[in-house]
N, C-alpha and C positions, 0 to 999 in steps of 0.2 A: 468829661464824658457826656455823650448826649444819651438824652431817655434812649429806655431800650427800646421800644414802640418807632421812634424817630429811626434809631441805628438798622431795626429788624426792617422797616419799610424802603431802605435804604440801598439796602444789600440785595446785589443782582448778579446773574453770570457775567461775567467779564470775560470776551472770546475775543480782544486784542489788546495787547497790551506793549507799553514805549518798552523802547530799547535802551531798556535802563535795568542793572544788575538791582536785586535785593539785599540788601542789609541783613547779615545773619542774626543781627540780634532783633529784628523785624519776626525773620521766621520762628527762631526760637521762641519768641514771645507769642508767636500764633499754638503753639505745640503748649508753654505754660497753659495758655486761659483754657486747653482743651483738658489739660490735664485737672482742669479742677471740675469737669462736667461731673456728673453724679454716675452712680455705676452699682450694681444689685452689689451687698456683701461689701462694699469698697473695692470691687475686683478690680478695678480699672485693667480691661482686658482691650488695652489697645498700645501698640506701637505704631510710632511715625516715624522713617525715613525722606530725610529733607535728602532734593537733588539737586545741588546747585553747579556739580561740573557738566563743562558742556558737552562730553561725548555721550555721557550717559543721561542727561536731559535728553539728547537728540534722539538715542535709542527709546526711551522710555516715551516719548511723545512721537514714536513708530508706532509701538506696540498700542496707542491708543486707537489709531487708525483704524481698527479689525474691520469695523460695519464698513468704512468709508466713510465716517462721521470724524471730526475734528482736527481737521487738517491744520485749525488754527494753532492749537496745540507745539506746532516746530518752534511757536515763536516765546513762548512761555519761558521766562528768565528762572521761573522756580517750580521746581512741584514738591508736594509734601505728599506721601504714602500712606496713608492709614492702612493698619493691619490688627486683628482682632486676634487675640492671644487664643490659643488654642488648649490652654489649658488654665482658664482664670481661676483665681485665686477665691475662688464661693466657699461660703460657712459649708460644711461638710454635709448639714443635718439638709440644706438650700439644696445642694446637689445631690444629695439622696433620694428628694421628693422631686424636683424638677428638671436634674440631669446641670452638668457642670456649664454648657453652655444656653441655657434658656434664655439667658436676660442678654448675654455679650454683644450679640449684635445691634440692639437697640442701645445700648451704653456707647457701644463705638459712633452709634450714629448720632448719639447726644455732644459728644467729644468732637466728632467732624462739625457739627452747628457753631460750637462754640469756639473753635479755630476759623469758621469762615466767618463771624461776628467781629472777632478782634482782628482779623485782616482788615475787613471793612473798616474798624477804630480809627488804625493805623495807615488808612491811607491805600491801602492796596487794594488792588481785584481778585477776584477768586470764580473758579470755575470746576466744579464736581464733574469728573469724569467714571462713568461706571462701567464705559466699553472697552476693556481689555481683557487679554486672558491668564487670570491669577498667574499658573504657575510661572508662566513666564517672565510678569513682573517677577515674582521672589526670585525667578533664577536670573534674571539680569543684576537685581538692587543684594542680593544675597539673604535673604530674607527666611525665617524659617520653613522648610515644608509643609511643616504641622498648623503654622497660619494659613490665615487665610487676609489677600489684599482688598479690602473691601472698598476704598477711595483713591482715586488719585484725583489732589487737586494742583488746579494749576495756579501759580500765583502772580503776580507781577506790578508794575504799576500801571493803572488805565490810561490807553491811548484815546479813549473814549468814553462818553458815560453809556451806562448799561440801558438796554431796552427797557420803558414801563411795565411793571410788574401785572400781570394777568391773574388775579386770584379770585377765586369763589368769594362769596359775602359773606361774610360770619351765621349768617339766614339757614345760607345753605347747607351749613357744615356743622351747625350746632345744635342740639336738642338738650333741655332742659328740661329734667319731670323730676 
């Protein structure tokens, strides 16, 4: 395992990827390391749906197109769905004072980091896609109403290394008092 520092500076969008099938137990492993991200209550208020047949990749990497952005998307041998449970499982007295989903969405996005970390581990590319329109993913994948599809990523293995990474300086982003 390399430093996390090392793996985090590493990891970049990958928007082409060989024409090479993914290993389920590849993907699955991507869904374990998310499953262990951290989550308000232990809610873990997130399901994933892996795509790996190819009608319904082809559809699902339609429905990404909305803007006109990620045509690259047809070529993606895998996508995994993240979906934020619509009714997580919070201490009672948590969602009495804060409402049942205050934290979910931030837990699902700790969950999504930590599935595009262990891609990266494992060799793969990964690409967060946030332009589509929910209901349609859940009614293509079958997904519940009452979720909501907060990710689709794409997965595969790179045809190419990813572009350098563009980030603010820790300067700019951090205050200490």
């Amino acid at each position: 395992m390399e430093k996390f520092i090392e793996l985090a500076k590493k990891r970049g969008s990958c928007r082409a990827f060989a024409d090479k099938a993914v290993e389920k137990e590849l993907l699955l492993s991507c869904v374990e390391a998310a499953s262990l991200a951290p989550s308000a209550c232990n809610s873990q208020p997130w399901k994933f749906t892996i795509v790996i047949d190819p009608e319904k990749r082809k559809e699902l990497a339609e429905l990404t197109h909305d803007t006109g952005f990620n045509q690259w998307a047809d070529k993606a041998p895998a996508f995994i769905v993240v979906s934020e449970d619509a009714h997580p499982a919070v201490i009672k007295r948590v969602a009495d004072r804060y409402g049942e989903s205050r934290f979910s969405e931030g837990d699902v996005g700790m969950a999504t980091a930590y599935l595009l970390l262990q891609a990266e581990e494992l060799g793969l590319g990964s690409c967060v896609i946030g332009t589509f329109v929910d209901a349609k993913v859940k009614r293509l994948l079958g997904i519940s109403e009452a979720d909501t599809a907060r990710a689709i990523i794409a997965l595969g293995y790179p045809a190419e290394a990813p572009r350098p990474k563009k980030r603010k300086g820790v300067e700019e982003i951090a205050k200490i008092i």
